[in-house]
C-alpha positions in Angstrom: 60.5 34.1 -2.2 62.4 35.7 0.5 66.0 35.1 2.3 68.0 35.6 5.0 71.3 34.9 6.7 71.9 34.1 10.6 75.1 36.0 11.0 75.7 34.1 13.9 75.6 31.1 12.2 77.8 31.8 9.0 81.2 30.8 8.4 82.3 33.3 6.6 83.2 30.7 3.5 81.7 33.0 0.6 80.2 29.9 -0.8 76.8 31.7 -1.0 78.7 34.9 -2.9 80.2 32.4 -5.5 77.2 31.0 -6.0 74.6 34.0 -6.4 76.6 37.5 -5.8 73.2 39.2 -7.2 71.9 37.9 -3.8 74.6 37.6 -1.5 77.9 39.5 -0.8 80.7 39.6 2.0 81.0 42.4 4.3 84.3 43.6 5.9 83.3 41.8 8.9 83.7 37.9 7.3 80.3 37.3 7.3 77.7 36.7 4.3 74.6 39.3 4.5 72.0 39.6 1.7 70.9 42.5 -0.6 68.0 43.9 -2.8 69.0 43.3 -6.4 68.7 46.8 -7.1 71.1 47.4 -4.5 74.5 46.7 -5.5 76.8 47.4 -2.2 74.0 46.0 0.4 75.2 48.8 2.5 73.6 51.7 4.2 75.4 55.3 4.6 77.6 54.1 6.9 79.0 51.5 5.1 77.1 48.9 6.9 74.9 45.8 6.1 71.2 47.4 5.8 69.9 44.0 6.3 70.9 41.9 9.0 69.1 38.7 10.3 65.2 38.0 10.2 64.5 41.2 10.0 66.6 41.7 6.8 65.1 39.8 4.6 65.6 40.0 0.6 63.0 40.0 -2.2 64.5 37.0 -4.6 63.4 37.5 -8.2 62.0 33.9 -9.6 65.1 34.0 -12.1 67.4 33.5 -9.1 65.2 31.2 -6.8 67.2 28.5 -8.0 70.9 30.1 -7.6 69.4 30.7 -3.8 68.2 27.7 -3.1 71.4 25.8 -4.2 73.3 28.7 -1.9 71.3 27.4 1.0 71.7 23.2 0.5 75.4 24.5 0.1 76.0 26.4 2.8 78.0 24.5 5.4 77.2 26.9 8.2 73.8 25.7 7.3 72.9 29.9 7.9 70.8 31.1 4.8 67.2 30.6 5.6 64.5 30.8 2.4 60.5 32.0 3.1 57.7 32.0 0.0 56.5 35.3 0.3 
Protein backbone atom coordinates (compact mmCIF):
# COMPACT_ATOMS: atom_id res chain seq x y z
CA UNK A 1 0.00 0.00 0.00
CA UNK A 2 1.01 3.46 -0.80
CA UNK A 3 -0.24 7.12 0.27
CA UNK A 4 -0.34 10.47 -0.44
CA UNK A 5 -1.58 13.91 0.48
CA UNK A 6 -3.08 16.77 -1.93
CA UNK A 7 -1.53 19.68 -0.20
CA UNK A 8 -3.98 21.71 -1.85
CA UNK A 9 -6.66 20.00 -0.45
CA UNK A 10 -5.58 19.66 3.40
CA UNK A 11 -6.77 21.60 6.12
CA UNK A 12 -4.10 21.75 8.06
CA UNK A 13 -6.18 19.94 11.13
CA UNK A 14 -3.28 17.38 12.10
CA UNK A 15 -5.94 14.79 12.43
CA UNK A 16 -3.87 12.47 10.16
CA UNK A 17 -0.54 13.17 12.64
CA UNK A 18 -2.72 12.15 15.72
CA UNK A 19 -3.78 9.31 14.19
CA UNK A 20 -0.53 7.77 12.52
CA UNK A 21 2.60 10.18 13.17
CA UNK A 22 4.84 7.02 11.83
CA UNK A 23 3.06 8.06 8.49
CA UNK A 24 2.20 11.47 8.62
CA UNK A 25 3.67 14.69 10.18
CA UNK A 26 2.99 18.62 9.98
CA UNK A 27 5.38 20.91 8.23
CA UNK A 28 5.98 24.54 9.21
CA UNK A 29 3.82 25.43 6.44
CA UNK A 30 0.20 24.02 8.15
CA UNK A 31 -0.11 21.33 5.91
CA UNK A 32 0.07 17.46 6.44
CA UNK A 33 2.79 15.73 4.08
CA UNK A 34 3.82 12.02 4.38
CA UNK A 35 7.13 10.21 5.15
CA UNK A 36 9.10 6.90 4.75
CA UNK A 37 9.00 5.19 8.14
CA UNK A 38 12.68 5.10 8.17
CA UNK A 39 12.58 8.72 7.81
CA UNK A 40 11.80 10.45 10.94
CA UNK A 41 11.69 14.35 9.93
CA UNK A 42 10.10 13.75 6.23
CA UNK A 43 12.42 16.45 5.27
CA UNK A 44 15.11 16.92 2.75
CA UNK A 45 18.46 19.15 3.38
CA UNK A 46 16.68 22.08 3.23
CA UNK A 47 14.34 21.46 5.62
CA UNK A 48 11.60 20.76 3.18
CA UNK A 49 8.92 18.13 2.60
CA UNK A 50 10.87 15.45 0.22
CA UNK A 51 7.51 14.17 -0.77
CA UNK A 52 4.86 16.34 -1.92
CA UNK A 53 1.69 15.25 -3.89
CA UNK A 54 1.31 12.16 -6.35
CA UNK A 55 4.59 12.14 -6.89
CA UNK A 56 5.45 11.69 -3.12
CA UNK A 57 4.11 8.78 -2.40
CA UNK A 58 4.88 6.66 0.93
CA UNK A 59 5.55 2.92 1.27
CA UNK A 60 2.96 1.94 4.26
CA UNK A 61 4.14 -1.21 6.16
CA UNK A 62 0.91 -3.73 6.59
CA UNK A 63 1.20 -3.07 10.43
CA UNK A 64 0.01 0.54 9.78
CA UNK A 65 -2.43 -0.05 6.78
CA UNK A 66 -5.09 0.24 9.23
CA UNK A 67 -3.86 3.52 11.27
CA UNK A 68 -3.75 4.97 7.38
CA UNK A 69 -6.80 4.03 6.25
CA UNK A 70 -8.74 5.30 9.36
CA UNK A 71 -6.38 8.72 8.67
CA UNK A 72 -8.02 8.95 5.33
CA UNK A 73 -12.10 8.16 6.25
CA UNK A 74 -11.01 10.88 8.97
CA UNK A 75 -9.64 13.40 7.15
CA UNK A 76 -12.12 16.19 6.68
CA UNK A 77 -10.19 17.80 3.93
CA UNK A 78 -10.90 14.51 2.39
CA UNK A 79 -6.82 14.97 1.07
CA UNK A 80 -5.03 11.63 1.88
CA UNK A 81 -5.29 9.40 -1.11
CA UNK A 82 -4.29 5.36 -0.44
CA UNK A 83 -2.93 3.07 -3.71
CA UNK A 84 -2.16 -1.05 -3.32
CA UNK A 85 1.12 -1.21 -4.57
Amino acid sequence: MKVWIDQDLCTGGGLCVEICPKIFYMHEDGLAYVKETDDPTGLDDDGQPNRKMAEGTANVPDKLASDVIEAAEECPGECIFISES
